[in-house]
C-alpha positions in Angstrom: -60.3 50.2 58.4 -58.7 53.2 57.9 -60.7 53.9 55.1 -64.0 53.1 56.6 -62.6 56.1 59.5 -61.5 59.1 58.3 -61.9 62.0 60.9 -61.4 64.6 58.5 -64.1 63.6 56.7 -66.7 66.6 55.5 -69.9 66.6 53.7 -69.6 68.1 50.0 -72.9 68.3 49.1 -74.3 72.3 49.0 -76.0 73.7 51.4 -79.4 72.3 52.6 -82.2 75.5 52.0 -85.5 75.4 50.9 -86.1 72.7 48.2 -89.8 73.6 47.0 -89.7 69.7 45.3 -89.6 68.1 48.5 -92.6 70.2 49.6 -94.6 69.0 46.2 -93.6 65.7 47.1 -95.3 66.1 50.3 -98.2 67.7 49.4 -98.6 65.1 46.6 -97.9 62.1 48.8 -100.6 63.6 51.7 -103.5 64.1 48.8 -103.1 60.5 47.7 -102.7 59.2 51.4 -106.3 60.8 51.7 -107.5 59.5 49.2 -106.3 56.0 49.8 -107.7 56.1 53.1 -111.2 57.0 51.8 -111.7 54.5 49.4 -109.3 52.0 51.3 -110.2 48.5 49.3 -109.2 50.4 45.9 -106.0 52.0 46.3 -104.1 48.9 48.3 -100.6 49.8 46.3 -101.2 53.6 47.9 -99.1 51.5 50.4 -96.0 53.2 48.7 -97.0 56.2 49.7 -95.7 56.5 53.2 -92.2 55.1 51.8 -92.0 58.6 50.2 -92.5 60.3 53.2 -89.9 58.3 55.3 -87.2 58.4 52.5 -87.6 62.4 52.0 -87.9 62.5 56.0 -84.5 60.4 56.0 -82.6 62.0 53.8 -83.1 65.4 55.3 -82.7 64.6 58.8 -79.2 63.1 57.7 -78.3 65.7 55.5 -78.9 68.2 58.1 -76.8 66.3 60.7 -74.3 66.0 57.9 -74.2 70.0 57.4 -74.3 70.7 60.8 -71.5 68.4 61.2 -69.5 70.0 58.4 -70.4 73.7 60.0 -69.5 72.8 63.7 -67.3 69.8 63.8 -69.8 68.1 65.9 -73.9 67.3 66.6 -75.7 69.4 68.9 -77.8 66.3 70.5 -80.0 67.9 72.9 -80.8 70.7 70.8 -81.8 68.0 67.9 -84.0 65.9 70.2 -85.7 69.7 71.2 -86.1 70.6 67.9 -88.3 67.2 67.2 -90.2 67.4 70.5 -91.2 71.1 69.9 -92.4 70.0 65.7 -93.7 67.0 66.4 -95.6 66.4 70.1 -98.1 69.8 70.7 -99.8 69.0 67.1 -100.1 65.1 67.9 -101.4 65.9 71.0 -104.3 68.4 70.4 -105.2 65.8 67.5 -104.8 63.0 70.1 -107.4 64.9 72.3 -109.7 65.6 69.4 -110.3 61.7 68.7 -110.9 61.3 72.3 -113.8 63.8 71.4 -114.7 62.0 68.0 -114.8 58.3 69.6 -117.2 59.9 72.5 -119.5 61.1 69.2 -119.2 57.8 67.6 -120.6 55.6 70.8 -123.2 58.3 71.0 -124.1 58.0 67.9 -124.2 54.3 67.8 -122.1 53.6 64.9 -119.1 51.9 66.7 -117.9 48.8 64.7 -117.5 45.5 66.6 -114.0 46.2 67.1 -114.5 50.1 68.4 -114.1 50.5 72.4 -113.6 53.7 74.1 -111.3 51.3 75.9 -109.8 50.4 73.2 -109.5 54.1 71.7 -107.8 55.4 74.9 -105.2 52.3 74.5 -104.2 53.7 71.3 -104.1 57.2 72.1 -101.4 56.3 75.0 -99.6 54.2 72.7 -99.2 57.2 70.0 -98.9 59.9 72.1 -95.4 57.7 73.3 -94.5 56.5 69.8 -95.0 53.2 70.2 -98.3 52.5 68.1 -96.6 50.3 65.7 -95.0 48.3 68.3 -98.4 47.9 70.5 -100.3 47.4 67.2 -97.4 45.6 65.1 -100.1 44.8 62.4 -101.6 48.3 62.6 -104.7 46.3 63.8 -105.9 49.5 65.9 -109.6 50.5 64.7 -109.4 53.7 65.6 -106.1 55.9 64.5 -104.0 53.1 63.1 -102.4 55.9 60.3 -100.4 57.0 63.8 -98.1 54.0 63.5 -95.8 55.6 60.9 -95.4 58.5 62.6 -93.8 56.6 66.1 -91.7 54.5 63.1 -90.3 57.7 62.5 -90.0 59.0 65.8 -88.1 56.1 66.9 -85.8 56.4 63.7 -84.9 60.2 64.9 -83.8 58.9 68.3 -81.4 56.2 66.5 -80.3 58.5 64.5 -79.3 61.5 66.9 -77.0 58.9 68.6 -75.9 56.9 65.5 -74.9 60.7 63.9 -72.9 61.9 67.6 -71.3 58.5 67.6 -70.4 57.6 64.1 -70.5 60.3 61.7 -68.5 63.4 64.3 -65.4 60.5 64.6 -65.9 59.8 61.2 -67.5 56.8 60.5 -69.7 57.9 57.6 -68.6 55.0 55.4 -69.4 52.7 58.5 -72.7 53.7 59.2 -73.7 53.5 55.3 -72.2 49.7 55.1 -74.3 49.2 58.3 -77.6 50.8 56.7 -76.7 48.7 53.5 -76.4 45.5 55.1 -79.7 46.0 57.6 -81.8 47.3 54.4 -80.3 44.0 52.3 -82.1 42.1 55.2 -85.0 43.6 55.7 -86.0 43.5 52.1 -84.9 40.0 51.7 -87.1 38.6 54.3 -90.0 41.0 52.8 -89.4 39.0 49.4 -89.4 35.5 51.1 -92.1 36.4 53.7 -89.6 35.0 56.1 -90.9 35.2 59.9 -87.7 34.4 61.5 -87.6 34.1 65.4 -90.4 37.3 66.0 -92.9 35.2 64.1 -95.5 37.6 62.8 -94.5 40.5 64.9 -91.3 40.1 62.6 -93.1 40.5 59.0 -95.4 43.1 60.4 -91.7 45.3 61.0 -90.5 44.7 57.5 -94.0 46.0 56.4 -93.5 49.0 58.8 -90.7 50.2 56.5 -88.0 51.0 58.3 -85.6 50.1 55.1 -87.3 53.5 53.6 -86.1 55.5 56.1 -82.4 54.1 56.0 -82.5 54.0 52.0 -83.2 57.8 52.9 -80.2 58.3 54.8 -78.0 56.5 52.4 -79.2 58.9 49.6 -78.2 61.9 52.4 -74.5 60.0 52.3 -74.4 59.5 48.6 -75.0 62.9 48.0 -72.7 64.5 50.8 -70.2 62.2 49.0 -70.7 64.3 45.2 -69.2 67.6 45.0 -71.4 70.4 43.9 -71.5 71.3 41.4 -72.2 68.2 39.9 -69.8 66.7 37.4 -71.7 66.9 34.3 -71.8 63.6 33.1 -72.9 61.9 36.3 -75.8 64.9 36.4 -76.9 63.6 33.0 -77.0 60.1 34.1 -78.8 61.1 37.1 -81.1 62.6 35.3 -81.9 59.6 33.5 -82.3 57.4 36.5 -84.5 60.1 38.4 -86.8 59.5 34.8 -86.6 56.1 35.3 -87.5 55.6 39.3 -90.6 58.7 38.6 -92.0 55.5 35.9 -91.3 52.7 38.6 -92.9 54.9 41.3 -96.3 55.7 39.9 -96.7 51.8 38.5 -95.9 50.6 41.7 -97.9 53.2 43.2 -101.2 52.1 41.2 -100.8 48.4 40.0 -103.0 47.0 43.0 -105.8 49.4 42.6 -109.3 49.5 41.4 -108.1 51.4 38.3 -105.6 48.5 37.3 -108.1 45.8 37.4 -110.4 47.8 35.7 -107.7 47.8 32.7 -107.2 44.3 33.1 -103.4 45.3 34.9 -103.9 44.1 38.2 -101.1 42.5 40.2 -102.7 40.9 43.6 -101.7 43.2 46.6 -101.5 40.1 49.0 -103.6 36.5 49.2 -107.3 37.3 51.0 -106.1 34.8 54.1 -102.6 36.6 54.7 -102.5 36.6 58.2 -103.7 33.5 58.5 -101.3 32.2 56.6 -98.2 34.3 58.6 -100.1 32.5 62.2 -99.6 28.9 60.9 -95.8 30.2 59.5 -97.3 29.0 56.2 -95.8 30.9 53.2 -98.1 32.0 50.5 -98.2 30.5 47.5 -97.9 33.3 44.6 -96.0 36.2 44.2 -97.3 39.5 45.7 -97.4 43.4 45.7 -96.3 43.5 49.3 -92.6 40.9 48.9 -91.3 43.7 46.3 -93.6 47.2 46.0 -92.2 48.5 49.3 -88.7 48.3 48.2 -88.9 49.2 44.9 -91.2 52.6 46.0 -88.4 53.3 48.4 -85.2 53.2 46.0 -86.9 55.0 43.4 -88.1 57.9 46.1 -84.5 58.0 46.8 -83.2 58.9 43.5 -85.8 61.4 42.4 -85.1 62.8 46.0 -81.5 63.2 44.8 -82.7 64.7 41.6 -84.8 67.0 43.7 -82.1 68.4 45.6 -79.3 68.1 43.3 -80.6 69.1 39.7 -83.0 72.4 40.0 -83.5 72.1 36.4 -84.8 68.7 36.3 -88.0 68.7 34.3 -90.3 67.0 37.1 -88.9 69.6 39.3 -91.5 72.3 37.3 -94.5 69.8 38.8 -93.5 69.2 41.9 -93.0 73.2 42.3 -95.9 73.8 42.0 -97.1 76.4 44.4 -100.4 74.6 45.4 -98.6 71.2 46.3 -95.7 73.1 48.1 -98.3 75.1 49.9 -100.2 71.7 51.5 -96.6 69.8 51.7 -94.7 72.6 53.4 -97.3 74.1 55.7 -100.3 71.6 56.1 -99.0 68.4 55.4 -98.9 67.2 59.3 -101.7 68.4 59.9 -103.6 66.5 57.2 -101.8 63.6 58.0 -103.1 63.7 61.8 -106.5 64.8 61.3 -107.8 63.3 58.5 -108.3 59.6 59.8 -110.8 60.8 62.4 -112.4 63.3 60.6 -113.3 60.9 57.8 -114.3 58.3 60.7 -117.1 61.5 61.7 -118.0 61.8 58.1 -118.9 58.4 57.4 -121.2 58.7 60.3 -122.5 62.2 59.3 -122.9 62.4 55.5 -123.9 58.2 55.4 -124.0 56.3 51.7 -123.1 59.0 48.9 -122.0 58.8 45.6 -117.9 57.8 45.3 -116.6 60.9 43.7 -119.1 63.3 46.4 -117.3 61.1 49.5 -113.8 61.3 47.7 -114.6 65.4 47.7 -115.1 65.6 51.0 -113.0 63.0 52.6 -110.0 64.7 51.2 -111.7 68.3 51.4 -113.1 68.2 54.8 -109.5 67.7 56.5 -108.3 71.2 55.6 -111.0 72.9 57.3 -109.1 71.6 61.3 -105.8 71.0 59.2 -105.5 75.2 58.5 -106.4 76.0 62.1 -104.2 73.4 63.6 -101.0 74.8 61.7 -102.1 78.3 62.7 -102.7 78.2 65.9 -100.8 74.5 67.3 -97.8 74.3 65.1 -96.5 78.1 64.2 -96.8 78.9 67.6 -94.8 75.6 68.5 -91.7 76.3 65.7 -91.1 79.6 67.5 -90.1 77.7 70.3 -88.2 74.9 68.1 -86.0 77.5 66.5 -85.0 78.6 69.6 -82.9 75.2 69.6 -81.6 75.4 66.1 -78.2 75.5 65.0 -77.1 79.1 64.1 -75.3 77.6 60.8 -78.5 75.6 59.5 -81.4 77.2 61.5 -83.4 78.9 58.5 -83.0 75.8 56.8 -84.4 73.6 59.0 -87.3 75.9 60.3 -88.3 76.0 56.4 -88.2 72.7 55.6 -90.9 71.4 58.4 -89.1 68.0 58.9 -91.1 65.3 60.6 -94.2 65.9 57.9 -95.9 63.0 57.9 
């Protein structure tokens, strides 16, 4: 046990400032969440997406608490929990208010589906604007803003993890909490292999596909890292290296194997059988082998080690891309924005622009966004991080307020 508790125990990784990769990986990630969403039936395995997002979100929450930790000797809770609020809520809410507005336009239109209420709309706008859209909708079976389930996954994950980090890591359980995250991914990914339903029934299957592994693979790349001293020994930066090459190749097969482009060059690997959920109601297991039993978790460990080649080798050759100024541009400053806004604004499109050509909608489905995404951050969210670095730690607050955690 006493290895498992060390008190004196301090992260070694280097300090956490602006890493222009993660912000690429953002701005990449957000583009092809856009895309996805606009031409939904064709990009299925754009599924993998999101488990970017929550293992970069992850491991720089953790890393964060683990450099605060190693500045201060302990974690500034309420400030933490301040910080999220003040990032997170006055952007979600002025988006919250603008689908109000948008479902009002499509009833007035007359273009709500058979599963559209206003009703119904105003039930998921209470159950985001509390974060707990994924647990009201557990099969993100909301017609309206169903994308808002991953962000109350993640919210939820910040309040475990505020309390896991005050209780743990500051009396030194670090190793603890990483057997802990170990053995709860191990299960989690399991069952998704199996399709087991376990005692939750479906509700249970539709958790593992909420990813919460991703998020804890993320923090377990924070505490692998704060483990290796920096600089890195050079051998184990030249296998890294390697591995980061490796998990980039693994990431964008997974990423596209269960899309239109795939079956078009005869590639195609089934995302999941056409009567799924029927199947998960009876408790019947499919027969077959999936995209959705093993793309999740391999999308999730191979964000995690070209996260850690991200932040721990700045001359890694993938680095140059994900640099680019464009992509850190939309990751860094417009990413949340995007995220929030572009589900209903594509919802007004499809009402206003009608049948057009695939690459015209694809233009503006991904286009249109920016235009309340750039006003949102200007006006909603700058004027929101004044206040949330008011509550930052004096040791790490440039290099939170530059790193806009919570981003989709």
């Amino acid at each position: 046990m006493s290895r498992l508790i060390d008190p004196t125990w301090r992260s070694r990784a280097p300090r956490l400032r602006h890493v222009a990769p993660f912000d690429g990986m953002r701005g990449f990630g957000v583009l092809g969440v856009m895309g996805g969403h606009a031409l939904a039936q064709g990009t299925l395995s754009f599924a993998a997406i999101v488990g970017v997002f929550f293992v970069v979100s992850g491991f720089l929450i953790t890393t964060l608490l683990l450099q605060e930790h190693s500045n201060t000797g302990t974690i500034a809770l309420r400030k933490f929990y301040a910080r999220r609020v003040f990032r997170l809520l006055p952007a979600l809410y002025v988006m919250l208010a603008g689908s109000i507005v948008a479902g009002v336009i499509v009833k007035a239109s007359g273009h709500m589906s058979g599963a559209q209420t206003l009703k119904g709309l105003l039930t998921e706008v209470a159950a985001a604007g509390v974060y707990v859209y994924n647990i009201v909708f557990p099969v993100n079976n909301g017609p309206w803003i169903d994308h808002l389930w991953t962000l109350s996954v993640e919210e939820q994950f910040y309040l475990v993890v505020g309390v896991v980090a005050l209780v743990f890591i500051v009396r030194g359980g670090v190793r603890l909490v990483a057997l802990g995250l170990l053995a709860l991914v191990a299960v989690i990914q399991i069952s998704r292999f199996f399709l087991v339903l376990g005692p939750l029934g479906t509700a249970a299957v539709a958790m593992w596909m909420q990813r919460p592994d991703a998020l804890m693979i993320g923090m377990l790349a924070a505490i692998a890292s704060a483990h290796v001293p920096d600089p890195l020994p050079e051998r184990f930066a030249r296998w890294l290296g390697r591995a980061g090459w490796v998990a980039t190749i693994a990431l964008f097969a997974t990423t596209w194997v269960s899309t239109g482009v795939a079956q078009r060059l005869g590639i195609h690997h089934d995302f999941y059988p056409e009567n799924f959920r029927t199947l998960l109601d009876t408790g019947t297991r499919p027969h077959g082998f999936y995209w959705i039993q093993w793309g999740h978790t391999v999308g999730a460990w191979a964000s995690a080690v070209i996260v850690l080649c991200a932040f721990r080798l700045p001359n890694w050759w993938p680095n140059r891309f994900l640099s680019w100024k464009p992509l850190v541009k939309i990751g860094g400053m417009l990413s949340y924005s995007l995220y929030l806004w572009h589900v209903p604004v594509q919802e007004l499109l499809r009402i206003v622009a009608g049948d057009l050509p695939r690459p015209l909608w694809l233009a503006l489905a991904v286009g249109v966004p920016f235009l309340v995404a750039i006003p949102s951050y200007r006006y909603i969210e700058t004027r929101a991080l004044a206040f949330k670095d008011r509550f930052a730690v004096k040791s790490g607050s440039r290099s939170e307020g530059a790193l806009s955690e919570g981003s989709a």
